[in-house]
Every structure is written in C-alpha cells, then in structure tokens.
N, C-alpha and C positions, 0 to 999 in steps of 0.2 A: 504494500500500500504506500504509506509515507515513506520518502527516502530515510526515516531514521527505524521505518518499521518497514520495512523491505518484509523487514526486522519483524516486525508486529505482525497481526496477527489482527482479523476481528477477533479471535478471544483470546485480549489479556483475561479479560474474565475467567477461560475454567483451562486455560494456556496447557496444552496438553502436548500433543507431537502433531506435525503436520502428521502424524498419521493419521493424517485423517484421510498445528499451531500453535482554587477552588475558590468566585476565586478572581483575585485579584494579584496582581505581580507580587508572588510570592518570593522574589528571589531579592527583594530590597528587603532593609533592615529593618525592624520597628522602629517606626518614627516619631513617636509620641515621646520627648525628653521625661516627661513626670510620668511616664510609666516605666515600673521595672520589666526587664525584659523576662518572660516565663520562664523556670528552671526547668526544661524538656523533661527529663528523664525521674524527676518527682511528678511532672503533667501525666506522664506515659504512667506511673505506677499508682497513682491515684485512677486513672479513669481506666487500663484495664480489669478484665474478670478477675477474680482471686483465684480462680480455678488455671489460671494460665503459669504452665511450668515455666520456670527461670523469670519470674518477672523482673527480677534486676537485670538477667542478659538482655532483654527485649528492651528495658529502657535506657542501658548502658549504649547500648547496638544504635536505636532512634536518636538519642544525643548527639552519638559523635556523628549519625548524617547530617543532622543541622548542623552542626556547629562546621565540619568540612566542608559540608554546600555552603553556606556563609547566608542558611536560612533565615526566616524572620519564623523567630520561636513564641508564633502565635497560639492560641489554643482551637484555633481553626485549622491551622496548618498539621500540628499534633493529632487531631481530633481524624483529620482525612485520609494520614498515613495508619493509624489503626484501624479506620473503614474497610478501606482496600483490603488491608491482612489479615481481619475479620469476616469478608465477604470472600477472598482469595481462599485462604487457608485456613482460618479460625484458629488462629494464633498460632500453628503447627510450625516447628521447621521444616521439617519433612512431609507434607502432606498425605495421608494413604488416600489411594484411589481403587475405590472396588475394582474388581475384573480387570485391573489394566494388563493381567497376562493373558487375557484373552485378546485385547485390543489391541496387545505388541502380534500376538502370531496374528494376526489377521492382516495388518498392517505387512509382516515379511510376504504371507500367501498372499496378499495385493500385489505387491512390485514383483514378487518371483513371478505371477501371472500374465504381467505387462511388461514383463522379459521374456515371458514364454520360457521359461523355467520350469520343469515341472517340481511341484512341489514334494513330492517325497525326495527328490534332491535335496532341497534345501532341508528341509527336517533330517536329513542320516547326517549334513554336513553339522547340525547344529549338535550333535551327539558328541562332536570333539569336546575334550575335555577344555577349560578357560583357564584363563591367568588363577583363579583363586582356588581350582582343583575341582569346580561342580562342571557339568555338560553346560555347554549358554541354552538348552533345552531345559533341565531342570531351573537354572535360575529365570527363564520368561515364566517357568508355572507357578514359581514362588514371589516373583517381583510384585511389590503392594506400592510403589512410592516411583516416584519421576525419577527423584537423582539416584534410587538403584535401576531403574531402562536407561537411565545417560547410559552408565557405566557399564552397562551389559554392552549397548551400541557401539560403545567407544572400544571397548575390547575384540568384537565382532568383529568392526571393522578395520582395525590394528593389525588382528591375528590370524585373520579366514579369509584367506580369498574369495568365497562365496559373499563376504562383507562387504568387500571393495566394489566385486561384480553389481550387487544389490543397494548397496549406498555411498559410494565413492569415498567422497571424504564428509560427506555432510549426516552427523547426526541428526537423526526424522525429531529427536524433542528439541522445541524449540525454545518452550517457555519452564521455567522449573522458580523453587523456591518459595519460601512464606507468602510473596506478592504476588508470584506467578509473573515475574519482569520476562522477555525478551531475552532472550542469549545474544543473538544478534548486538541487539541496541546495548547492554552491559559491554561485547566487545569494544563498542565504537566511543563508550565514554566512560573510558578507566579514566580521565586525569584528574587529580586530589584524589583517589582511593588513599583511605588514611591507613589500612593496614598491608603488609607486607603479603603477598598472594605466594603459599609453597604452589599449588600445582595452577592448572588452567585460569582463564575469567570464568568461562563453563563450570568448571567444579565450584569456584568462589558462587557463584550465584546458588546454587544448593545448598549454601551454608547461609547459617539465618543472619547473619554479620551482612555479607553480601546481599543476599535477595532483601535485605532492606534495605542498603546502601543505596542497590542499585534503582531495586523498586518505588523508592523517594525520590529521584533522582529524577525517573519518570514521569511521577508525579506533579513533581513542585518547581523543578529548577527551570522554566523555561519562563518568560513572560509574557503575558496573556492580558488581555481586558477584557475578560469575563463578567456579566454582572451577579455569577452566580458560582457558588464549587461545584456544581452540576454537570457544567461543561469539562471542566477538568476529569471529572472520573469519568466520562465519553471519552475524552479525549487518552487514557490511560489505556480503554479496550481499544480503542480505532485509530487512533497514534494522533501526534503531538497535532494542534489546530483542526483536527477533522469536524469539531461543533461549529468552527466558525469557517470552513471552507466548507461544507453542509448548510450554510447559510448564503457564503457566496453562491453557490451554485442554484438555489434556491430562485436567487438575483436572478443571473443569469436565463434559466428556466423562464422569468416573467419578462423578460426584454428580448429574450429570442423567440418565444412562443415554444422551442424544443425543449422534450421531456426530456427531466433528466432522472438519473437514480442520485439521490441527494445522500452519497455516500463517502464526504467528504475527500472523497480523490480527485486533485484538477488537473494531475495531469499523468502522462505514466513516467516514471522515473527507469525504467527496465529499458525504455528506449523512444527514439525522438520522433518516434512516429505520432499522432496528435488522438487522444482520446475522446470520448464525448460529451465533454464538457467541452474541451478545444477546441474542437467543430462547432461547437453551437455558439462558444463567443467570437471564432470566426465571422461567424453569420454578422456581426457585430462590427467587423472591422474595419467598416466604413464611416457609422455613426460616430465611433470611439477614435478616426483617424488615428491607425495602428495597421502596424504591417502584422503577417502572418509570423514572422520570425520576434517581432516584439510583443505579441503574444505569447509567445511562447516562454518567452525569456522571465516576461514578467510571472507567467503561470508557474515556474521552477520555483519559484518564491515561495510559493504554496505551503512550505514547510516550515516558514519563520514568522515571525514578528511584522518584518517590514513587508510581507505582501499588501499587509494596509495601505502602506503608503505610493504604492504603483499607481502610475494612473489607469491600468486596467483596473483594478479593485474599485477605484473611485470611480470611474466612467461608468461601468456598468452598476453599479447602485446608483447615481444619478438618474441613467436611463429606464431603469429596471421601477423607481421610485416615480418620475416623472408618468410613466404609463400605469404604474396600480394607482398611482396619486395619493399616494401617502409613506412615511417610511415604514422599511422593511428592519427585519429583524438579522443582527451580525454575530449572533448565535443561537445554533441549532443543533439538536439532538441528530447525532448522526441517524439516516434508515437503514441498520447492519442487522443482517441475520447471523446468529450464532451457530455455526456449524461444528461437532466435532463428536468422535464415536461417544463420547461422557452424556451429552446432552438429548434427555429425552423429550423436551419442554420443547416450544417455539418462543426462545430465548432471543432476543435484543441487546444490543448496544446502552437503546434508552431503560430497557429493562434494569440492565447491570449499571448503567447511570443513579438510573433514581434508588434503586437496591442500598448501593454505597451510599450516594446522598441521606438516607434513612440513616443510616447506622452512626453517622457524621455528626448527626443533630440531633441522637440520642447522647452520643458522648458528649457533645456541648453543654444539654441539660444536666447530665452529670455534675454531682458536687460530691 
C-alpha cells in the first residue's frame, strides 16, 4: 500500500503472515510551561489491568519509547499506545493464535500448488530434522504464536532447499509482536533504537521491548492534523495518512464524477504506471493547469505531511468544494476490508479504528 507499508498490510489489526499480512502532532513536546510533563511509565502502570504480567516491563519498555521518540508524554498519547496492544494482543508478548499450524500448512500447500509442487513433496521434505533437533513438520503442528512460524520460516528457508524453492528469501509473517507492527516498516526505521539489537530487526520486533518501540513509532511519530485519534488508529491498520488521503480521494471522486475505492492509496509506489485515482485527477488536468508528470510527482507525496501543501491537494478540494458547494471533509475512515485466514467476521479498517478508539477513552476515564 503506503510506501512505508509496502510494509503494511490492511491488517495491522490481526497482522498475521501474508499467508494469506491521535490526534494531533504528537511528535512536539508539551507545550503548556505550568504543566508538568506526565511520568509515562507511573501513566502506563496506573491505567493498565492488574492482571497484566510484568507490568513494570511494559511500562519500563513505553517510557523509554517516549522518551527516544522525543514524544509528548501526554495521557492521550499513553492512553492510544495501550489501545492498540490491548486490541493487538491484550497485553501479551507473544500472542497465541489458535490453529495457526493449521494456517502455516495451508499456506506451504498454497505456494507448493502455485508451483505445481506436488504436495506430498513438500511434507516428506518437511520430515528433515531442524536446527533445534524437532522435524519443521512437528514444530508447524505444535506452533501457537507468530514469533515461533518467524523462526520455523526462517530456519526453513536457511536450511531446505524446498525453503528457498517455496519462499526465497522473504519470510510469509509479516507482522509479529505485542502491536502486531510491520517487519517491513520496523526495518526501514531503526534510527534512535535505544537498545543494542543481539540478533535481526525481525527477531527484535517479537520481543515486547521492540514490538512496542516499534509499534509506537507507528503510531505517534509522524505529524498529522487530525481532529481526532481516530484517524490515527486507521491510519496504524492502513498505513501512515490513509484517513486523510481517503479523504482526498473522496475530493477527487466529486470533481471528477469517477468512482473511486476510497482506500487511501493515491498512487502505486510498486511502479510508475498511474492508478485510479491518477487517472481520475488526470481527468482534472486541465482545470488544475498541471501536466501528467506533475501529477504524479505531487501524488508521491501521498505518504507525508507536505502532500497538503501541493497545489494538487489544494486545487482539487477547491474544485471538488466549488461543485458540492460546501466544504469537504480532510479526514476519512479508510473503506478497507480485512482479509486474513484468522478473521471470520467482515472486519474493517473503521471497524479496528473505532475498536481502538473505545479502548482509548476508557483508559482516559480511568483514574
């Protein structure tokens, strides 16, 4: 999707393996001088459950993300990162996920299929014995948790040429840890990690240290003018600005008259070829006096802050506003269907949005 969620996944939410995948500029300081600033990690162990193991690690762990992000250690900001790992994990390092060894062999009898592999191939290969001395066939029947299928996968494909043939180099889990972050997106923003990483980012993100680091990270660290933390947990399952380029696109849709899927992607980052929202503010490229290539330019932006400030962004809400004759709205609940073998529900984006948001605003009332 987003170029920093190539990464992402519609579901940060139940972030499993592609086998199948708050709010106001949080990244300034509190600015209020005659307020003291909130001690995180007394916020985090006051308004967690009592039932939650290690509650000093979990609020030792959310300090030093603030305090390395260089957060504003609001009781809102505190409040939205326990949402997420509440609604992610329920306070777990490790999450258990029922059946997930049924959902790993399905997943290899997939790709072995779509290699025209026959599958009792791949099951005699999987009989070899692994690095830790079990068959990688007994440990898929006994795996209950993400970051032990990393570690099966990553051995797999290490030590089995059947691995390499079947997944080259790319581990199928994408998302892992307490928040259920991105592996992808943790790769691409290690800098300030304030502890010393022995093995992978991948493995760091399995550990509750990490999947909150990084899962906060995702979170909070970017700058946003949201008028709500609502868009912010959209924007955590659908990647960074999807509420508010689900808005744009929205524009877009009422100035061009073409329909679009208001799924916060404006453009494709996989390659320069023009998607359909592209095409449709093509349609546009006369009104907006803009060439074909400075659309597009400005549509890369998609992924930051300053796409606001383009004069694509502004021409088409001008146009888009002039023709409903009233203004429009510059954030929106992405329209994302949740896909993934876990989910039996017709699960949503806004779903897992307002979910979080609930959980946000009981911790607030919290005293």
């Amino acid at each position: 999707m987003k170029s920093q969620q190539n990464i992402v996944r519609p579901l940060a939410l139940l972030g499993l393996l592609v086998l199948a995948g708050c709010s106001t500029k949080t990244t300034a300081p509190v600015t209020h001088s005659d307020q003291k600033p909130l001690d995180v990690a007394s916020v985090v162990k006051q308004k967690m459950p009592a039932s939650v193991k290690d509650r000093n690690g979990w609020a030792s762990d959310i300090a030093t993300a603030f305090a390395s992000q260089k957060l504003a250690p609001s009781e809102e900001n505190i409040c939205s990162v326990l949402a997420v790992a509440a609604q992610e994990s329920t306070y777990q390092d490790d999450p258990q996920v029922p059946g997930l060894g049924k959902i790993a062999w399905q997943e290899i009898d997939r790709r072995a299929g779509n290699m025209h592999i026959p599958a009792f191939l791949v099951h005699t290969a999987l009989l070899i014995k692994s690095p830790n001395g079990q068959s990688y066939s007994e440990r898929l029947d006994k795996v209950t948790s993400e970051k032990q299928l990393s570690a099966i996968f990553d051995d797999f494909i290490n030590m089995v040429p059947m691995g390499q043939t079947l997944f080259g180099n790319l581990n199928p889990v994408h998302t892992g840890g307490p928040m259920q972050v991105s592996i992808a997106f943790a790769e691409q923003h290690t800098r300030g990690y304030p502890w010393k990483m022995e093995g992978t980012v991948r493995q760091e993100v399995f550990s509750r240290r990490g999947g909150i680091w990084f899962g906060t990270y995702h979170l909070l660290n970017y700058p946003v003018n949201y008028t709500q933390p609502l868009y912010r947990f959209a924007d955590f399952n659908a990647g960074w600005y999807a509420s508010r380029n689900a808005a744009f696109q929205s524009a877009v849709a009422k100035a061009s008259g073409v329909k679009l899927a208001l799924d916060g992607d404006v453009v494709r980052y996989d390659t320069d070829e023009p998607g359909k929202t592209e095409l449709a503010v093509r349609k546009l490229a006369g009104k907006l006096d803009m060439s074909n290539s400075e659309i597009h330019r400005a549509l890369k932006q998609g992924d930051s802050l300053a796409f606001e400030k383009t004069a694509l962004y502004q021409g088409v809400y001008r146009l888009a506003e002039a023709k409903a004759g009233k203004s429009l709205p510059r954030e929106m609940l992405p329209g994302i269907t949740l896909e993934s073998p876990k989910i039996t529900r017709n699960l949503t984006t806004a779903w897992f949005a307002k979910r979080v948001d609930e959980r946000r605003a009981a911790c607030m009332k919290q005293r």
